[in-house]
N, C-alpha and C positions, 0 to 999 in steps of 0.2 A: 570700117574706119578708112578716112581719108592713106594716103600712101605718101609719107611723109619725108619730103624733100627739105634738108636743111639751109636752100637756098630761094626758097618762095615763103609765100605767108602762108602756108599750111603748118609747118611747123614752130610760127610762132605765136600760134592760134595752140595749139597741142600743149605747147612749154606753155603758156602764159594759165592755160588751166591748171597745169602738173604745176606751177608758183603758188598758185592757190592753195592748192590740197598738201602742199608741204607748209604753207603757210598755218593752214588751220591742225595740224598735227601738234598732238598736244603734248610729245616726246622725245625722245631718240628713237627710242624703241618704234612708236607710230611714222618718223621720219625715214626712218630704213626701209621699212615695208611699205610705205608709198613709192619707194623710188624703185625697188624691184619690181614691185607688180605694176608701174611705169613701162620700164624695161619692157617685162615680156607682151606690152600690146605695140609701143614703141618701135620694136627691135625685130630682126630677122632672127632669135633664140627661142628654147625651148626651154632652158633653165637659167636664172640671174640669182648674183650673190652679191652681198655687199659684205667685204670685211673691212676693219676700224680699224688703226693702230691705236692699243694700249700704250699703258707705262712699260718705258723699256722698247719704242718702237714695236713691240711683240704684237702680229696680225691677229685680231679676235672674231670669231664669227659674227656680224650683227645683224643679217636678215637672208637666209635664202628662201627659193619659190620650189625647192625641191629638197628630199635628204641628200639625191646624189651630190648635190654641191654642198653640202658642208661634209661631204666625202672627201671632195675634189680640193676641197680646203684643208682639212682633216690635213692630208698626205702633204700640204706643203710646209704646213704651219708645224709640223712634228719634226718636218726636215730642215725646216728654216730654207728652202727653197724649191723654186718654181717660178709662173711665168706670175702669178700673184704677188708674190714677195719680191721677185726682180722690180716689176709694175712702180711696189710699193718704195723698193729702197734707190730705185734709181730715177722717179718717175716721170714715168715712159709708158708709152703705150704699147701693149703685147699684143701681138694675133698670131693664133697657131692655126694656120689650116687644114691641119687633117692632124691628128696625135696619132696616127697611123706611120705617117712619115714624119716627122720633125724628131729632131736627134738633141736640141740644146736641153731638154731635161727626159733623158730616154727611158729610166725606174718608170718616172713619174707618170711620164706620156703611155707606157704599155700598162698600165693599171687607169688610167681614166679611159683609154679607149677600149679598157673591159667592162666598164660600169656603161658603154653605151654615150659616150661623148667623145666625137671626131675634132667640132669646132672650137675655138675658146677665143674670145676677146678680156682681153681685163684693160680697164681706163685707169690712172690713179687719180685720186681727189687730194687735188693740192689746193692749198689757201694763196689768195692774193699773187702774190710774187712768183709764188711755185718753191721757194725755199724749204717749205716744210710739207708733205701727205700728212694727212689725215685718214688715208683708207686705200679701199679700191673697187672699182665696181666690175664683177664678172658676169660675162655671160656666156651662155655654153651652146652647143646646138648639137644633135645626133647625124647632123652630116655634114661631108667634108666639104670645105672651102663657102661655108654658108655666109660670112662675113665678109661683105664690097664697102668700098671704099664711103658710101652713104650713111651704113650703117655706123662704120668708127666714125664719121663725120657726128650725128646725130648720138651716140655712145660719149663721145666730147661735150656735145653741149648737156648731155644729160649729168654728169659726172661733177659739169662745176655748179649747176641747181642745187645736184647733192651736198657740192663741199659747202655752199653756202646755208644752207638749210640745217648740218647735222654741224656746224659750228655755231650756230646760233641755239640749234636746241641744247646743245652741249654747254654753254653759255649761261642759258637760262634753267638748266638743272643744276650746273653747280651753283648759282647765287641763290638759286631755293634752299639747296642742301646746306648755305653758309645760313642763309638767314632762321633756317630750323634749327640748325647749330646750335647759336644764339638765344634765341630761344628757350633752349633745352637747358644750355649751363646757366641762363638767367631763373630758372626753373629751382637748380640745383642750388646755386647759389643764396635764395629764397628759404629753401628747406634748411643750410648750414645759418643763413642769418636769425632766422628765428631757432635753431636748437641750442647754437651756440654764442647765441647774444651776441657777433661779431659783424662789422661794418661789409659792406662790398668787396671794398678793397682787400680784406682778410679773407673773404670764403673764396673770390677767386683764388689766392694766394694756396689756400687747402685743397682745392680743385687740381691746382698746375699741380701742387708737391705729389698728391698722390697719381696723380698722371705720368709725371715723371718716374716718382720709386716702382711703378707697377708697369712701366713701359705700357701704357693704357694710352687710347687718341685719349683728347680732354673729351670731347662728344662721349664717349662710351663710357668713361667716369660718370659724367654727368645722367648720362640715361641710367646708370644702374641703379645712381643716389634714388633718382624719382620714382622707380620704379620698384625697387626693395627697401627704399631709407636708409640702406646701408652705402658706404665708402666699401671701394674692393682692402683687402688684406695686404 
């Protein structure tokens, strides 16, 4: 593979294929693991991680290339910090060049350079403006000071591919997941209008009531009705 300088057309020769194959990914889940197995042909690494922020800002693991790195995640996401979650809450870019020597997260740093990781880059994947992350992408290497200045160059443009890609899949999972929804209580709704001889407007009505008394989403009402015939208790 060409040796990819993000200041000639080799590299946008490289990104315009990796556009493609995050194009044709047909999830989140398939959009995370395109961009780390990117990463490691990409990158001067030996292991890439990608985490998401959840509800609650809370970092989630969504694709690594190794266990060690949802090790490496593991330990921060338990502590709510590290160079991952700094990345993510402040977003900024982190490079540790050697967890041998680096003292800003020192627990952290002498348990990853026991698992066999010196280097770390983490990018965050921020949307548009940069006002909000969405994630972060790591990558790690087994020796010290393995990350120059090319790499976080090329780690940048790789990161806003991602935040574009996994907001778009994200995007188009939740409008599926609305329009299944829908669906589902129009399903339900179907079954309360013919048992109980009542209009639309009434069985949604029994739908919300007992969604409500039973602290139930309307969706899982609705799946139980189709699926057992019965309203929950």
């Amino acid at each position: 593979m060409a040796t990819l300088d993000p200041v000639n057309g080799v590299a946008a020769d490289v990104f315009a294929r990796l556009a493609v194959e995050l194009h044709d990914a047909s999830g989140v889940d398939e959009t995370v693991d395109a961009v780390v197995q990117f990463a490691l042909q990409a990158l001067n690494c030996t292991y890439a991680g990608l985490a998401l922020a959840a509800r609650g800002h809370r970092a989630e693991i969504a694709a690594v290339t190794d266990p060690v790195v949802a090790d490496v995640y593991t330990l921060q996401i338990d502590a709510e910090d590290g160079p991952l979650i700094t990345s993510m809450r402040e977003r900024s870019t982190i490079l540790i060049r050697d967890t041998l020597t680096d003292e800003r997260w020192p627990k952290w740093a002498a348990k990853v350079s026991g698992l066999g990781v010196r280097s770390v880059l983490d990018v965050p994947l921020m949307l548009g403006d940069g006002s909000r992350t969405v994630g972060a992408l790591g990558l790690y290497s087994p020796d010290a000071d393995a990350f120059g200045p090319d790499d976080e160059a090329i780690a940048q443009i790789l990161a806003r591919h991602a935040t574009v890609a996994v907001a778009t899949a994200r995007h188009e999972e939740t409008m599926a997941q609305a329009i299944d929804a829908r669906k589902l209580v129009g399903m339900a709704m179907g079954i309360l209008m013919e048992r109980f001889d009542v209009d639309s407007d009434r069985a949604f009505a029994i739908l919300k009531r007992y969604s409500q008394d039973t602290n139930t989403k309307l969706r899982d009402v609705a799946q139980q009705l189709v699926d057992t015939r019965t309203l929950p208790r």
